[in-house]
KOLZALUM-696877 format. One record per residue: residue in one letter; x negated, y, z of N, C-alpha, C in turn. Coordinates in steps of 0.001 Angstrom, whole numbers, padded with zeros to 6 digits, always signed. Each point is the difference from the previous one (the first is absolute). Layout:
<rs>
AXYZXYZXYZ
...
</rs>
This chain:
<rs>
X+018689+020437-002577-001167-000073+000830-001158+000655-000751
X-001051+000459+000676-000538+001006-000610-001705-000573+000292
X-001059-000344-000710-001135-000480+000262-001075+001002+000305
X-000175+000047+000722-001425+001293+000645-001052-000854-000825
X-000483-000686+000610-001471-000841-000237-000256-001537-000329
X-000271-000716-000975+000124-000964-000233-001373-000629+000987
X+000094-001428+000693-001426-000306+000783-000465-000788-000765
X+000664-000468-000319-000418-001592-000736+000719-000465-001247
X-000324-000852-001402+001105-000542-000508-000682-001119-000889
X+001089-000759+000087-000554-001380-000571+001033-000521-000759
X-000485-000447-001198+000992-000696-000996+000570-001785+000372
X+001305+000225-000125+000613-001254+000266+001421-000241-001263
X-000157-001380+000473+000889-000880-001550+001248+000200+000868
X+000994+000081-001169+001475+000240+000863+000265-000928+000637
X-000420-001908+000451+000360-000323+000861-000835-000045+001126
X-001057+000923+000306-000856+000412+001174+001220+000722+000373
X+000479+001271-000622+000565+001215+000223+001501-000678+000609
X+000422-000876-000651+001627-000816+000423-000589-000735+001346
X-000358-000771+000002-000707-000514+001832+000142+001053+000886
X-000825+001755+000042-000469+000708+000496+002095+000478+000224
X+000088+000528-000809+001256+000232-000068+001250-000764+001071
X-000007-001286-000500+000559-000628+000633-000368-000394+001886
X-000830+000415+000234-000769-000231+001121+000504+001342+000871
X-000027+001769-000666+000529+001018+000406+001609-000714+000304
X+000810-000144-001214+001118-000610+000172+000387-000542+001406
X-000560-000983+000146+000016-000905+001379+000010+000706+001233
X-001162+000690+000072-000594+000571+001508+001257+001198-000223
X+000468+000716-000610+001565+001182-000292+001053-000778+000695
X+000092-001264-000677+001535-000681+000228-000578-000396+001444
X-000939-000252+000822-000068-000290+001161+000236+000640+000904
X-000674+001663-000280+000064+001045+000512+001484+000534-000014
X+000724-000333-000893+001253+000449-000436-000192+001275-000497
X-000742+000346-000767-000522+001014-000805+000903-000136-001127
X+000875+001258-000781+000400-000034-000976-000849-000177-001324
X+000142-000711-001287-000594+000382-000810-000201+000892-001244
X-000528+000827-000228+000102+001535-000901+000292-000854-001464
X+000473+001107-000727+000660-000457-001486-001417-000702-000783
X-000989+001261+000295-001133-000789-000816-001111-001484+000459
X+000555+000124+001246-000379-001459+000181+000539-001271-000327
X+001681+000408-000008+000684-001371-000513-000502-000208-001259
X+000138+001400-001133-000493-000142-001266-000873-000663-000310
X-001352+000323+000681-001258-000299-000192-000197-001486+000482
X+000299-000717+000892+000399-001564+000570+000877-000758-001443
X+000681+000957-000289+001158-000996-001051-000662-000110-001380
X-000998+000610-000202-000881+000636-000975-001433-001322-000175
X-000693+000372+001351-000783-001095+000142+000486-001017-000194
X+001309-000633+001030+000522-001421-000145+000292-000517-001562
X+000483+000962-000702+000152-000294-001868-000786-000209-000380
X-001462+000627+000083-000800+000525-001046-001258-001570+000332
X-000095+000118+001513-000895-001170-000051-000131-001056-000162
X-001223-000794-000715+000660-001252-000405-000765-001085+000623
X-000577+000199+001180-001084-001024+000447+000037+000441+001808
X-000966-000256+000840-000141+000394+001201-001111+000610+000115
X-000231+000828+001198-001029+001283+000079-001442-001067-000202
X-000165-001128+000790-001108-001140-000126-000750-000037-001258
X+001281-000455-000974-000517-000844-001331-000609+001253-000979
X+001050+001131+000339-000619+001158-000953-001054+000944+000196
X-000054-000114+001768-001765+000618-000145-000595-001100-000409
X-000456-001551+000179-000570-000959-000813+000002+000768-001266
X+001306-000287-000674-000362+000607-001976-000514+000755+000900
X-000230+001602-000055-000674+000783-000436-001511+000010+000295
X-000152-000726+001082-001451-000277-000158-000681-000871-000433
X+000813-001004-000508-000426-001044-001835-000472+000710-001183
X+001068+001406+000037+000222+000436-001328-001401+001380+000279
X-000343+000347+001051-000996+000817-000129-001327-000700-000310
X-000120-001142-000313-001484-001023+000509+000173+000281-001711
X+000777-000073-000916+000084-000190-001749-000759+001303-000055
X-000395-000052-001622-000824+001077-000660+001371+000853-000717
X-000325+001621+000199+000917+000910-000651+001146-000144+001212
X-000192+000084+001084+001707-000313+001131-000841+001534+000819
X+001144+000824-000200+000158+000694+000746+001080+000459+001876
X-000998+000459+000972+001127-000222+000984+001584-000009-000461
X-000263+001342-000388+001935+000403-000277+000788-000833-001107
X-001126-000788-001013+000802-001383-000863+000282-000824+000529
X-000662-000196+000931-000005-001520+000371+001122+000334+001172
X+000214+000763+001370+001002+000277+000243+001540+000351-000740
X-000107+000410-001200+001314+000029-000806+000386-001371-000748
X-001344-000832-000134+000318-001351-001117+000416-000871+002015
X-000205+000179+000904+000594-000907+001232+001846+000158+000022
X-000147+001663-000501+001330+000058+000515+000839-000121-001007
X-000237-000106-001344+000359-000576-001147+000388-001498-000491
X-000809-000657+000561-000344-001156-000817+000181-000157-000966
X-000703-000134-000962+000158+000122-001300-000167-001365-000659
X+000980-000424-000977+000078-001207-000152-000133-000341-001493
X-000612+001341-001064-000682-000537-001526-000811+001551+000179
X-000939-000133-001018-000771+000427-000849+000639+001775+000056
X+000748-000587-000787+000609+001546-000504+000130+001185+001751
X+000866-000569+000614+000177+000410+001557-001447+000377+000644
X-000911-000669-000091-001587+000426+000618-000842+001315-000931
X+000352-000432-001592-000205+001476-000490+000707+001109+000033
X+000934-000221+000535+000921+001498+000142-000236+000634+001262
X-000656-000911+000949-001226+000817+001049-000886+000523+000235
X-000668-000947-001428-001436+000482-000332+000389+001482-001244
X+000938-000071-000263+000467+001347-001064-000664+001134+000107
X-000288+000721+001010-000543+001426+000392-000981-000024-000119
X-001049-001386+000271-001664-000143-000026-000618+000267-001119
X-000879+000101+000217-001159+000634-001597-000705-001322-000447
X+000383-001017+000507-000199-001648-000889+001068-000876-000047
X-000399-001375-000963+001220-000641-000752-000441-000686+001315
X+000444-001175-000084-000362-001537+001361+000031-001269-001549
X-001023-000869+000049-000181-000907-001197+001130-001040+000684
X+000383-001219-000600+000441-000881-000188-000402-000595+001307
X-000848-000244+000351-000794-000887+001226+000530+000434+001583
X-000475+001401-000283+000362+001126+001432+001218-000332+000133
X+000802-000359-001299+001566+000156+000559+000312-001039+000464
X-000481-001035-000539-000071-001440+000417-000101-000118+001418
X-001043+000724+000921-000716+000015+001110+001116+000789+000845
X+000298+000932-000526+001063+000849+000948+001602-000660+000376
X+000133-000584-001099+001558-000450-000201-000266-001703+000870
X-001115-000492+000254-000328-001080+000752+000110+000201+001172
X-000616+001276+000292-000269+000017+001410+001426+000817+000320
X+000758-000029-000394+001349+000944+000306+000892-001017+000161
X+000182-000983-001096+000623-001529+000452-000626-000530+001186
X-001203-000386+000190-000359-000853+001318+000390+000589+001170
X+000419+001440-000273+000590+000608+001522+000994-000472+000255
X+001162-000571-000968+001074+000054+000104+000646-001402+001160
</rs>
């Protein structure tokens, strides 16, 4: 498939994207629509990868944008992550041009448990 013009685009956590997915799924199998290789992929993909429901993880990510140093595209990758020590939240923060102190991590790795 070939994209002329993009209209719009908006970032979503892979279980926004698995809901959305699964929802195409449905209205296909109703229609009796076959489904293409890269859709099964991409459904079997989401269903693995996510670890929460589309609800709870836009919640995180808009917990995790209210913190100091949370960037959109972190805080969308720490939803679809969950990250569950220290070490795992700096290997996100890896590419950034600052450390995160002791506290921040404290704050991030809290609010990543209370989603759960």
């Amino acid at each position: 498939m070939i994209v002329k013009k993009v209209f719009e685009e908006e970032m979503l956590t892979i279980a926004e994207a698995k809901e959305i997915l699964l929802d195409i799924r449905e209205s296909r199998t109703e229609q009796e629509m076959e489904l293409g290789y890269e859709l099964r992929r991409a459904i079997n993909h989401a269903e693995l990868s996510s670890k929460t429901d589309g609800v709870k993880s836009r919640k995180l990510v808009e917990e995790l944008l209210k913190l100091e140093k949370m960037k959109p595209e972190i805080a969308y990758r720490l939803a679809d992550i969950m990250p569950t020590s220290f070490d795992e939240i700096r290997s996100i923060y890896a590419k950034e041009r600052f450390t995160l102190s002791e506290e921040e991590l404290t704050k991030i790795l809290d609010t990543v448990t209370d989603a759960y």
